[in-house]
N, CA, C and O atoms as a DFTB+ gen file, in Angstrom:
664 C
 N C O
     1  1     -20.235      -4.343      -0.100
     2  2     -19.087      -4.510       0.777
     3  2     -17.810      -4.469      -0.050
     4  3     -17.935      -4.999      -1.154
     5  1     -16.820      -4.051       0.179
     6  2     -15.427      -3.651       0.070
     7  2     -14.518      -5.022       0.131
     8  3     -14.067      -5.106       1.274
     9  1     -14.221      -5.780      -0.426
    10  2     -13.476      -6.825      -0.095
    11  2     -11.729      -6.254      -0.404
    12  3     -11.287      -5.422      -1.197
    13  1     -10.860      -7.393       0.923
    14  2      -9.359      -6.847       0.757
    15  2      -9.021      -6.109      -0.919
    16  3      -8.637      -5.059      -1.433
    17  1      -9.635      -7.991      -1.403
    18  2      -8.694      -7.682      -2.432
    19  2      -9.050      -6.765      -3.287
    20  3      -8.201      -6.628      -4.168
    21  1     -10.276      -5.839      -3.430
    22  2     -10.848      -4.515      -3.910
    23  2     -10.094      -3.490      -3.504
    24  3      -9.542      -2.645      -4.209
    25  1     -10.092      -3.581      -2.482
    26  2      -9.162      -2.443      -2.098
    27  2      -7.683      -2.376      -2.382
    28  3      -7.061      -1.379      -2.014
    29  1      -7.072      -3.362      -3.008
    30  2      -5.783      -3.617      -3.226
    31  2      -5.885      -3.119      -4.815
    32  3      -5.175      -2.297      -5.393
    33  1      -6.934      -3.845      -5.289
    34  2      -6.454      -3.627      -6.818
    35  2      -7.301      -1.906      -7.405
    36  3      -7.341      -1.317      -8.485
    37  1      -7.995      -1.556      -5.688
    38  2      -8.093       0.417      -6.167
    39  2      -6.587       0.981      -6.059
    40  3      -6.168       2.030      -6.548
    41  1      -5.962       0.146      -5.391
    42  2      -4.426       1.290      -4.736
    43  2      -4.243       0.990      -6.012
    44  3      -4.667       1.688      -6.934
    45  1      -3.674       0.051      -6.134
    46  2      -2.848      -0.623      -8.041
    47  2      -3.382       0.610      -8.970
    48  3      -2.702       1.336      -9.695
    49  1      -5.023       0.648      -8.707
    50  2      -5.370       0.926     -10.192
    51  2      -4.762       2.961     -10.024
    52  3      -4.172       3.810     -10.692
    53  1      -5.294       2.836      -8.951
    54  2      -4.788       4.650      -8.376
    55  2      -3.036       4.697      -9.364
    56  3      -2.871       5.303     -10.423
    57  1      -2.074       3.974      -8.701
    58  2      -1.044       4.623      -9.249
    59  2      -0.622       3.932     -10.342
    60  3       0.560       4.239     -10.495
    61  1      -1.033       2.995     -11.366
    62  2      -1.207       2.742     -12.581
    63  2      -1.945       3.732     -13.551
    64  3      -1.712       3.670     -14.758
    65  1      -2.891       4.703     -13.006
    66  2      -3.387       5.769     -13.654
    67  2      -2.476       6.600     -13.697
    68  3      -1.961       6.993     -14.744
    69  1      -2.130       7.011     -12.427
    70  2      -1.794       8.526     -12.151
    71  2       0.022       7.959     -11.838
    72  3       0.432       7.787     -10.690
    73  1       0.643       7.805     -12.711
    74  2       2.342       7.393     -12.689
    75  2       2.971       7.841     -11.957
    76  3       3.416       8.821     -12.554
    77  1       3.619       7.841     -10.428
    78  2       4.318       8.704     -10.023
    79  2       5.768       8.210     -10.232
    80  3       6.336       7.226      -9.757
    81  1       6.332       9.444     -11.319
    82  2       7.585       9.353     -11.885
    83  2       7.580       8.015     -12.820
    84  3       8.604       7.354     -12.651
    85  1       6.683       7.470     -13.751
    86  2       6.542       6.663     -13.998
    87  2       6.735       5.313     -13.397
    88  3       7.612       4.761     -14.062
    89  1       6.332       4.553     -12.475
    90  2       6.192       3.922     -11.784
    91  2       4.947       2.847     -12.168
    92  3       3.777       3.173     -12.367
    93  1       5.527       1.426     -12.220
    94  2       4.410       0.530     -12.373
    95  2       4.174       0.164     -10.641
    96  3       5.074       0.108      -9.804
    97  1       2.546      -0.082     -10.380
    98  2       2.195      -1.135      -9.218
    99  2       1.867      -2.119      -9.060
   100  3       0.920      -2.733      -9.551
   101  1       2.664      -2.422      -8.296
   102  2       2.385      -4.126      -8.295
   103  2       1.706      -4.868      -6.931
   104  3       2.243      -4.460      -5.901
   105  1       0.651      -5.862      -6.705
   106  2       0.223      -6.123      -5.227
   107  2       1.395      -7.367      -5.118
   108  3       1.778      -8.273      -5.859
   109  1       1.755      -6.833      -3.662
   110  2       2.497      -8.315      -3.292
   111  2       1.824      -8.880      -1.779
   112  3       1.280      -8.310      -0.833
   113  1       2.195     -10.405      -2.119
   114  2       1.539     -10.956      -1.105
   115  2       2.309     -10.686       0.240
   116  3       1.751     -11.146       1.236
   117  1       3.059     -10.263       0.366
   118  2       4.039     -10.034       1.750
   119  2       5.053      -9.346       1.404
   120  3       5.493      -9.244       0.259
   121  1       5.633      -8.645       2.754
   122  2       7.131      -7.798       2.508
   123  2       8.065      -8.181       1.440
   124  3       8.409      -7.473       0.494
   125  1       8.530      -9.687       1.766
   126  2       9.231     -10.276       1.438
   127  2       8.971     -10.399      -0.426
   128  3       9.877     -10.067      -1.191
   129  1       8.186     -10.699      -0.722
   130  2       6.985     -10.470      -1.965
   131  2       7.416      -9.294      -2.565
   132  3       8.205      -9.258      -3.509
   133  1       6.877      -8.274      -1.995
   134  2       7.256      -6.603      -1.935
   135  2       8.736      -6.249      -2.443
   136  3       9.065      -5.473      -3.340
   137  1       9.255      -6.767      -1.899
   138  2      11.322      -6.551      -1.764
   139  2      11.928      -7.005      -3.513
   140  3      12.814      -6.608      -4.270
   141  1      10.432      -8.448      -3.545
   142  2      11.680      -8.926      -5.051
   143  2      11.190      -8.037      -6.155
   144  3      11.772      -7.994      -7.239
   145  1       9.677      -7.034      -5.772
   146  2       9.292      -6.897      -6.758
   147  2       9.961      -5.184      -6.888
   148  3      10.182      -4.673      -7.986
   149  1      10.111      -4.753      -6.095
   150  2      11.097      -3.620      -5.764
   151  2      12.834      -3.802      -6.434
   152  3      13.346      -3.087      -7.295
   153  1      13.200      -4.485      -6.018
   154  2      14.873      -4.778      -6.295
   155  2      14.765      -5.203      -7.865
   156  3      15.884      -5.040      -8.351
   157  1      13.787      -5.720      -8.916
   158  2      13.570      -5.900     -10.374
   159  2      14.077      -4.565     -11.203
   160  3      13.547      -3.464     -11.051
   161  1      14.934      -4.763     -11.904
   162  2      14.875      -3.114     -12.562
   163  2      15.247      -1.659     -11.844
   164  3      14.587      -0.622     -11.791
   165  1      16.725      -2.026     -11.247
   166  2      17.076      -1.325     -10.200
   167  2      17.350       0.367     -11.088
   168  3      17.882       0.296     -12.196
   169  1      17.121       1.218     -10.761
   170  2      17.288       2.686     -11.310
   171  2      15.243       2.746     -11.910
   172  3      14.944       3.796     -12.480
   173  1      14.565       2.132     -11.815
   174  2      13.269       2.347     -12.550
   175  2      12.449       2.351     -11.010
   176  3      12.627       1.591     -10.058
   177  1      11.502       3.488     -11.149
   178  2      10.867       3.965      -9.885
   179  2       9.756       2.117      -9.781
   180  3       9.653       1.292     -10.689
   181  1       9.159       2.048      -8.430
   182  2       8.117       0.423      -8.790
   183  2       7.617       1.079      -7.004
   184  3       8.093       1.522      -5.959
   185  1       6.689       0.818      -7.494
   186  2       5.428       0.943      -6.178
   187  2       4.876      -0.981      -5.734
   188  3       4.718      -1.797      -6.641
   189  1       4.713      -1.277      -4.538
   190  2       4.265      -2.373      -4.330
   191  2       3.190      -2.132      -3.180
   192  3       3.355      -1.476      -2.151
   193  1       1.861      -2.929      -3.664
   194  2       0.836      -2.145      -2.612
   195  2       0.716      -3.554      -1.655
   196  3       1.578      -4.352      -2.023
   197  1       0.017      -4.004      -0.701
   198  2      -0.204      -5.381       0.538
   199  2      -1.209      -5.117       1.435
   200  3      -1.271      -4.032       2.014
   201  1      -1.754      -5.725       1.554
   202  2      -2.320      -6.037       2.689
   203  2      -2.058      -6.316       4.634
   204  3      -2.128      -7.425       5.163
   205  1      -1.885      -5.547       5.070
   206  2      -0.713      -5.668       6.618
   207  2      -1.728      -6.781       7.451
   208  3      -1.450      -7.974       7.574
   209  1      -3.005      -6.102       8.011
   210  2      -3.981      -6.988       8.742
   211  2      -5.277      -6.340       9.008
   212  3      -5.434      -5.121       8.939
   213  1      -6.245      -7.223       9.327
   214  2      -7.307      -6.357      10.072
   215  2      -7.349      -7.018      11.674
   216  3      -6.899      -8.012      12.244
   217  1      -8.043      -6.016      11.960
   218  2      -8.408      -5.913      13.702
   219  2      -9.866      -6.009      14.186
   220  3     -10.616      -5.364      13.453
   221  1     -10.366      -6.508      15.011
   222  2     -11.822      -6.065      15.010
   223  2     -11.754      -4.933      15.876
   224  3     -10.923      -4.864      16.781
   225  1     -12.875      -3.742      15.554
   226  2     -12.750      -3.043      16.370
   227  2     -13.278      -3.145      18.178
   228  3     -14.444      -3.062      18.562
   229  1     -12.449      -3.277      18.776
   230  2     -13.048      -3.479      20.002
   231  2     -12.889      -2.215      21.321
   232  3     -12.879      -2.467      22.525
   233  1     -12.774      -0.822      20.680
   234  2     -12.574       0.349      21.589
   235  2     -13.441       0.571      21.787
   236  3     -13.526       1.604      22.452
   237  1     -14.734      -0.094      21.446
   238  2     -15.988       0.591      21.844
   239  2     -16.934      -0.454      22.351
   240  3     -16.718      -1.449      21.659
   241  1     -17.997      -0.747      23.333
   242  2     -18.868      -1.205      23.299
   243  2     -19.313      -2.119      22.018
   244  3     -19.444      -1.573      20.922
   245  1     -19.521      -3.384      22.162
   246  2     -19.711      -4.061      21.013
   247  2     -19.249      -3.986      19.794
   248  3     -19.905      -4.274      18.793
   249  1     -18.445      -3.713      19.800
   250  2     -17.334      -3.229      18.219
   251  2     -17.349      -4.653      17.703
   252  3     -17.902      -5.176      16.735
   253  1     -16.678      -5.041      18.522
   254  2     -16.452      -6.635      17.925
   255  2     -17.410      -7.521      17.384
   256  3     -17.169      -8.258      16.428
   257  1     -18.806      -7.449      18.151
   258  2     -19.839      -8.187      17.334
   259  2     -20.436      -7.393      16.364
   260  3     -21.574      -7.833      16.204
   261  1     -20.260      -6.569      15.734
   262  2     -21.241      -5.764      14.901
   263  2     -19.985      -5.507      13.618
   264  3     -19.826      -4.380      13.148
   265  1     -19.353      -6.408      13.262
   266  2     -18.550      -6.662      12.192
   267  2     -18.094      -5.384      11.406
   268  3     -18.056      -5.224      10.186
   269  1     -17.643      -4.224      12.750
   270  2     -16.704      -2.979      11.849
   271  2     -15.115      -3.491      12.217
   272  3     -14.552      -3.798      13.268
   273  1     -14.933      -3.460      11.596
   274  2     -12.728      -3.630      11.882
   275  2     -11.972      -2.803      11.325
   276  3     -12.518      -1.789      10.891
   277  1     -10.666      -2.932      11.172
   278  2     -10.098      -1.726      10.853
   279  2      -9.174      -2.739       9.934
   280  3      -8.732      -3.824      10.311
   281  1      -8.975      -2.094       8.559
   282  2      -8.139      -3.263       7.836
   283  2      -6.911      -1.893       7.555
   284  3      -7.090      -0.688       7.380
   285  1      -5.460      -2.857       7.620
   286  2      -4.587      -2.159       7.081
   287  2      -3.852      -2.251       6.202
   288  3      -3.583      -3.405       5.869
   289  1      -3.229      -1.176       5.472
   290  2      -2.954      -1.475       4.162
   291  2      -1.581      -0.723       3.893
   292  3      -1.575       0.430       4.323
   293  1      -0.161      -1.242       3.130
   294  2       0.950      -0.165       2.738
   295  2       0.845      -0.163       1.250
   296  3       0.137      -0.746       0.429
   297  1       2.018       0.891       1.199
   298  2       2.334       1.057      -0.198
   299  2       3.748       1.583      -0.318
   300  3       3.842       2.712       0.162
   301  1       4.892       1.096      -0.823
   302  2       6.001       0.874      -0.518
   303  2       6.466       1.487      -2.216
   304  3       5.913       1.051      -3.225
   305  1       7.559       2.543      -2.248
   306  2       8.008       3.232      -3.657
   307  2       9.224       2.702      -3.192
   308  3       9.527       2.430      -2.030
   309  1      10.183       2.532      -4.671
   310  2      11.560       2.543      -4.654
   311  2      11.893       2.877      -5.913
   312  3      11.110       3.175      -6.814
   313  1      13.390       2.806      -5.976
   314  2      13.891       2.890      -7.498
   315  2      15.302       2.040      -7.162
   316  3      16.330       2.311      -7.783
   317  1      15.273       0.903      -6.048
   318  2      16.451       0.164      -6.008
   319  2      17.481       1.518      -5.060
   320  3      17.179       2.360      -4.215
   321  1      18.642       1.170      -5.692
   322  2      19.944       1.706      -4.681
   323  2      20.597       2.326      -5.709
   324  3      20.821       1.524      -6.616
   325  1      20.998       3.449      -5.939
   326  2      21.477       3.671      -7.284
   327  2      23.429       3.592      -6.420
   328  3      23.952       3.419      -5.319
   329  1      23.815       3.862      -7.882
   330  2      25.366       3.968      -7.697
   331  2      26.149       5.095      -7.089
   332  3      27.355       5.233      -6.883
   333  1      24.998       5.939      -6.840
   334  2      25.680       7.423      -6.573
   335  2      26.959       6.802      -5.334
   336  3      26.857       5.708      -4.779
   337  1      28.320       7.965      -5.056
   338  2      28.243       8.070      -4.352
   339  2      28.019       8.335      -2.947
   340  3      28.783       7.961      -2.057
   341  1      26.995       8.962      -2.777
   342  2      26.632       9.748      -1.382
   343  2      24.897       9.324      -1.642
   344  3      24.034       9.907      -2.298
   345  1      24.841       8.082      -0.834
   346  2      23.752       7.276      -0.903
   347  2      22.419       7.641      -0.977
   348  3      21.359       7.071      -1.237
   349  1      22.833       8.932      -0.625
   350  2      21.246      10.383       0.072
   351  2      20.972      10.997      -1.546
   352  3      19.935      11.542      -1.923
   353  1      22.056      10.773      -2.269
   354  2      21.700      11.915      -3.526
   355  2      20.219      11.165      -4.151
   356  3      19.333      12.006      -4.302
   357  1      19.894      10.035      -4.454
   358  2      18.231       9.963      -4.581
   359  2      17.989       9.884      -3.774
   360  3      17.833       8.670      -3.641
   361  1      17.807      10.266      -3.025
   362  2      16.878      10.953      -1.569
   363  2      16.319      12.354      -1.802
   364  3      15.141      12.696      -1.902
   365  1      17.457      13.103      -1.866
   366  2      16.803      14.263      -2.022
   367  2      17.314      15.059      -3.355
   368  3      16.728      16.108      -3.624
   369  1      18.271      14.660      -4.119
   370  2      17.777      15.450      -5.682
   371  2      17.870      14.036      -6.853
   372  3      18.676      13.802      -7.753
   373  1      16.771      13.346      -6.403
   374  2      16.738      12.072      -7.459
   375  2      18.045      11.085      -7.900
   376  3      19.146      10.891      -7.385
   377  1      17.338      10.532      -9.170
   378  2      18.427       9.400      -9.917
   379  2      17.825       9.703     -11.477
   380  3      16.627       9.855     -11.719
   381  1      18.936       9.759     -12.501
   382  2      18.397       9.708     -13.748
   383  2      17.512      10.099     -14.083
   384  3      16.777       9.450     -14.827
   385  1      17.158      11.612     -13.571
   386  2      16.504      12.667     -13.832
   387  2      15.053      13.162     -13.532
   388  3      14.333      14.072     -13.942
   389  1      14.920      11.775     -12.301
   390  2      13.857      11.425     -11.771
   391  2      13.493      12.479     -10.771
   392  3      14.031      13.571     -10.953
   393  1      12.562      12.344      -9.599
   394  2      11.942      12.822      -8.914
   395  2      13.180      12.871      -7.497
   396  3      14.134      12.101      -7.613
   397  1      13.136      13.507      -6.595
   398  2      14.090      12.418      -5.221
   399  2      12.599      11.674      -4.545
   400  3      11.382      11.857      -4.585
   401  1      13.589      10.742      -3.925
   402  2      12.437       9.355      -3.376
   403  2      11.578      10.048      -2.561
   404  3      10.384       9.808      -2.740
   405  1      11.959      11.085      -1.456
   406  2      11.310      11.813      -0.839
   407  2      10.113      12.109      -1.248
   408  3       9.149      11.905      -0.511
   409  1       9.940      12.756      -2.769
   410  2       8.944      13.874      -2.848
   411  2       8.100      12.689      -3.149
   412  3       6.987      12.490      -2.662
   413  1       8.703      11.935      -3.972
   414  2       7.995      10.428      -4.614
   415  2       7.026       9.688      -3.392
   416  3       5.851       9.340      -3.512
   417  1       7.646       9.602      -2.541
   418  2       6.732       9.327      -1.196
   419  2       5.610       9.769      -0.823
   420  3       4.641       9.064      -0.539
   421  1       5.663      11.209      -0.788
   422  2       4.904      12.342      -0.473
   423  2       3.817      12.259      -1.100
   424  3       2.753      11.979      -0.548
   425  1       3.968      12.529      -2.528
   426  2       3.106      11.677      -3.663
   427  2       2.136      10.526      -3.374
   428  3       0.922      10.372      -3.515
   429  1       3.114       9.805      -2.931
   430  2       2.139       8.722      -2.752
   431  2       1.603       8.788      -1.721
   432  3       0.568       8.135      -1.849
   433  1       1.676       9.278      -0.505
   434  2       1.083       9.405       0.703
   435  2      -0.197      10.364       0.532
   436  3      -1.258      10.112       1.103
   437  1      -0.063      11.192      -0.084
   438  2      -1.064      11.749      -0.480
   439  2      -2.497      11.183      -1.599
   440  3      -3.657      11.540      -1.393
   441  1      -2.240      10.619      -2.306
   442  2      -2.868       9.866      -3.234
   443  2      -3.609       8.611      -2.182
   444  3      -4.773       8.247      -2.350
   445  1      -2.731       8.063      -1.124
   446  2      -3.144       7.251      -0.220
   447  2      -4.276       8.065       0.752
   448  3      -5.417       7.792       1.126
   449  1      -3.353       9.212       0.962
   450  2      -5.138       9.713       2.046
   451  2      -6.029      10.423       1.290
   452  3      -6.812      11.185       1.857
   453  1      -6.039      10.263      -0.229
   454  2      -7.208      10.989      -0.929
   455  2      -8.151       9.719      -1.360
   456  3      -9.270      10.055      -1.749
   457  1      -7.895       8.412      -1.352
   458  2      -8.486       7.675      -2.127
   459  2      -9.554       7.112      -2.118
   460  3      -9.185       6.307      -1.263
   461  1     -10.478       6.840      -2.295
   462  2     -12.110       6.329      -2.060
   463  2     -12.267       4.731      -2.321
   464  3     -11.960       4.128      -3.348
   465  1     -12.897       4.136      -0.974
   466  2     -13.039       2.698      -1.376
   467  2     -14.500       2.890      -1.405
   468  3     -15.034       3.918      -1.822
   469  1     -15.249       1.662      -0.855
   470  2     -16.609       1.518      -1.223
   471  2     -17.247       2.611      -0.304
   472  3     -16.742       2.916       0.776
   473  1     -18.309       3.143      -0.763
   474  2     -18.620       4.757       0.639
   475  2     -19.836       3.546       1.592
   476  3     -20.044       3.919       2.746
   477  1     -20.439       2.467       1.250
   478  2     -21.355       2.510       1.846
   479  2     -20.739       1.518       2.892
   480  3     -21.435       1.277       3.878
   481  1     -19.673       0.995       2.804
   482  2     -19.398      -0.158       3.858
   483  2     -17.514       0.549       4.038
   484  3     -16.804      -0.054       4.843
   485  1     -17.059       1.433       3.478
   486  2     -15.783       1.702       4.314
   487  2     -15.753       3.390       4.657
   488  3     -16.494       4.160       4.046
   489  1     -14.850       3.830       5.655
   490  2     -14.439       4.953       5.650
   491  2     -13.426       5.361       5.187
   492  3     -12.583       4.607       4.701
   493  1     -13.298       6.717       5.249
   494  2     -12.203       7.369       4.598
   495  2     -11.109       7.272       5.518
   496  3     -10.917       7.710       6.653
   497  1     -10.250       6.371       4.479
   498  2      -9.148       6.119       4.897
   499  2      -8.255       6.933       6.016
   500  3      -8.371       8.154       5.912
   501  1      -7.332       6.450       7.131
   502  2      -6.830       7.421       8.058
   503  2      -5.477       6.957       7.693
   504  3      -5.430       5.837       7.184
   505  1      -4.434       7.557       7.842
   506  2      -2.943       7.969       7.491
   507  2      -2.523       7.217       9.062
   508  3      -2.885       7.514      10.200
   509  1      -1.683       6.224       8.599
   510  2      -0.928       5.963       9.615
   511  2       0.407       6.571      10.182
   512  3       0.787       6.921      11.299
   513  1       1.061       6.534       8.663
   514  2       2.489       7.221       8.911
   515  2       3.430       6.612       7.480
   516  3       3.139       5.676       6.735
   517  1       4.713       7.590       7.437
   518  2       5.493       6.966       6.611
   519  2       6.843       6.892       7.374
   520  3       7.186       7.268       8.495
   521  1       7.588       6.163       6.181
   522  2       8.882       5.470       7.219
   523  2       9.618       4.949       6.651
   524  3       9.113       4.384       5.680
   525  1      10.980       4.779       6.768
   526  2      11.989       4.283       5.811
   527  2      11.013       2.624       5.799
   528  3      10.091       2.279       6.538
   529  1      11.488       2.087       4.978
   530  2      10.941       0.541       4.446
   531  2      12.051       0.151       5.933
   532  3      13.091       0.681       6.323
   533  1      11.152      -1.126       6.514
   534  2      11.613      -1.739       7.470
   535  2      12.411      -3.014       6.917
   536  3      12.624      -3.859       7.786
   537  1      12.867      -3.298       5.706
   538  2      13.826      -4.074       5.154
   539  2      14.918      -3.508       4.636
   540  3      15.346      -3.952       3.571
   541  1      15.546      -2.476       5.253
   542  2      16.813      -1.668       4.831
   543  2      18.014      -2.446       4.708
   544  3      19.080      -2.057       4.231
   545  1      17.623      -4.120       5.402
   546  2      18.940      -4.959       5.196
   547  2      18.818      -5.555       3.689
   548  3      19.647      -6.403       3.359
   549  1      18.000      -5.222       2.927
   550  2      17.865      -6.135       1.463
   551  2      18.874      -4.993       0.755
   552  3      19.178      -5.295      -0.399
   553  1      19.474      -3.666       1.274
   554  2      19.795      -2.633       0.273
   555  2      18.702      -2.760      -1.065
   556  3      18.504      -3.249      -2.177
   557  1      18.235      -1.985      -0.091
   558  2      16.837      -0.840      -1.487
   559  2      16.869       0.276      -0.859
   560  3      17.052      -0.088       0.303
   561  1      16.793       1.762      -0.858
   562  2      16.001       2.837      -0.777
   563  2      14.770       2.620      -0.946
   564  3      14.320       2.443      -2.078
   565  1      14.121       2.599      -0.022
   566  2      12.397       2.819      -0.048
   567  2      11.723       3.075       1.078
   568  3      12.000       2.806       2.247
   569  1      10.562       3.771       0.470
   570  2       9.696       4.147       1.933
   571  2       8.609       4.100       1.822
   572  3       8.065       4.365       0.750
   573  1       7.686       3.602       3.339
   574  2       6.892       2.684       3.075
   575  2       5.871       4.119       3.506
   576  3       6.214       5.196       3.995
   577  1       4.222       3.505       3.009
   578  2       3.232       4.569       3.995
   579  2       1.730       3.658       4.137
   580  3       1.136       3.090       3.220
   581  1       1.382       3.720       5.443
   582  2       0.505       2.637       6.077
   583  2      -1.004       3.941       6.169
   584  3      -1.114       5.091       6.595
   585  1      -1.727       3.163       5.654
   586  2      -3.168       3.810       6.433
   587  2      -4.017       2.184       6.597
   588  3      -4.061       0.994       6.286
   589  1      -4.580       3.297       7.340
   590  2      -5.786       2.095       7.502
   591  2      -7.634       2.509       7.340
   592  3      -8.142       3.628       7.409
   593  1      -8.291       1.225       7.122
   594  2      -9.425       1.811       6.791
   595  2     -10.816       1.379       7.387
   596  3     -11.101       0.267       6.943
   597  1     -11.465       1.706       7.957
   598  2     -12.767       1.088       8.824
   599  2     -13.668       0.369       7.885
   600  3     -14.035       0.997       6.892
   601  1     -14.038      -0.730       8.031
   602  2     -14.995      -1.358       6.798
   603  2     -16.179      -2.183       7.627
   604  3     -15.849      -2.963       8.520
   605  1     -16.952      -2.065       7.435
   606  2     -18.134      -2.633       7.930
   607  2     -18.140      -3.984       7.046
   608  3     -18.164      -3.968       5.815
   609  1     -18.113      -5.305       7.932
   610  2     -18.164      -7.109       7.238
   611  2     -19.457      -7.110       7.249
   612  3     -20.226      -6.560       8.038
   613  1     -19.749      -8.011       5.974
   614  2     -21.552      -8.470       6.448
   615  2     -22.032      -9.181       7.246
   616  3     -21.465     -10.235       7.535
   617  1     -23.348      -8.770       7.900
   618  2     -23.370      -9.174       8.992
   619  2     -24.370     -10.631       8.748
   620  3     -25.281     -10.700       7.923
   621  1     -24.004     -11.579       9.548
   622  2     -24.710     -13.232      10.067
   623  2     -24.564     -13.625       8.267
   624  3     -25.522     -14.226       7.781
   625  1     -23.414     -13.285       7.371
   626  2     -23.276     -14.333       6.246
   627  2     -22.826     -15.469       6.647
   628  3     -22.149     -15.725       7.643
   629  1     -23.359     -16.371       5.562
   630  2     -22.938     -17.780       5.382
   631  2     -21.517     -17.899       4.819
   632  3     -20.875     -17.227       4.011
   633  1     -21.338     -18.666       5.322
   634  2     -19.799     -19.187       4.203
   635  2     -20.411     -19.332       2.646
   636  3     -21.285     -20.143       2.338
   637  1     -19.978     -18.683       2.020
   638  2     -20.069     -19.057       0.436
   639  2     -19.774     -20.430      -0.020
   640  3     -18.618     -20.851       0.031
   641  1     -20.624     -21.061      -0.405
   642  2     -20.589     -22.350      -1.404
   643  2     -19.947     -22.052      -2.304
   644  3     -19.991     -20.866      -2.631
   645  1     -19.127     -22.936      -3.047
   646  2     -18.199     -22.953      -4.160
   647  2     -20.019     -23.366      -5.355
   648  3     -20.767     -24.268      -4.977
   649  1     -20.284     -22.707      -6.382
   650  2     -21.080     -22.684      -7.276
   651  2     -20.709     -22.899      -8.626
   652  3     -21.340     -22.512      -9.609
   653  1     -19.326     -23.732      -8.617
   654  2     -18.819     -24.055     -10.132
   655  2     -18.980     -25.265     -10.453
   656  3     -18.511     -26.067      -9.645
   657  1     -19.527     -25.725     -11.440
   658  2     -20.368     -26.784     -11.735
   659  2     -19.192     -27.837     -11.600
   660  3     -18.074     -27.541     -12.021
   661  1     -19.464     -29.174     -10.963
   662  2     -18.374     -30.103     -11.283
   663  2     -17.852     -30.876     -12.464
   664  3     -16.858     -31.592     -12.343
């Protein structure tokens, strides 16, 4: 089985390999989380990956008891707000010789619908969408991209006992 936080630290490890525009990733526990770790090192590209929610699936006949859900997941690029004047110029022909945020997105949206979690308990990821970052009042440039992923929970487990010796 695929646990959240597996799947968080495959996104991490995805664009910690593969640098887009040199870019570190970081997991944050919430938007808000997301924003401080974005606005750090304003002109330097920073990816922040999260956890949004899961759902049980219930569009189908027994979805809900047979422990498939749909968990969702973003991944949010920035490089801060640069000084330009004409706020769009990293948008579309970069900052400091960088990428523009655009293509940087793209990038990552793609890397997001190529990526492989566990094959025997998730599916291949589905593309939700991308979108300016829904915190445009913090002033950052960034844009966010949501998929989500079907994961089969195990079925009739116990709660795990804590097994660390006292």
């Amino acid at each position: 089985m695929s646990a959240i936080k597996d799947k968080l630290l495959a996104m991490q490890a995805l664009f910690n390999q593969n640098r887009i525009d040199g870019a570190e990733c970081f997991i944050a526990s919430d938007k808000v989380h997301a924003w401080e770790i974005l606005k750090n090192r304003p002109g330097t590209c920073k990816i922040a990956v999260g956890f949004g929610r899961e759902d049980a699936r219930v569009n189908f006949a027994g979805g809900d008891i047979t422990g498939r859900v749909n968990q969702y997941y973003y991944a949010t690029i920035s490089r801060g707000r640069g000084l330009a004047q004409n706020r769009s110029d990293n948008l579309i022909y970069g900052a400091g010789g960088g990428k523009p945020l655009f293509e940087l997105a793209e990038i990552m949206r793609d890397g997001l619908r190529a990526i492989q979690f566990d094959p025997v308990s998730d599916e291949q990821p589905d593309y939700i969408g991308m979108s300016e970052w829904d915190l445009q009042t913090f002033g950052i440039d960034a844009y966010e991209v949501r998929i989500w992923v079907g994961t089969q929970l195990p079925l009739n487990a116990p709660i795990q006992q804590n097994q660390e010796p006292k």
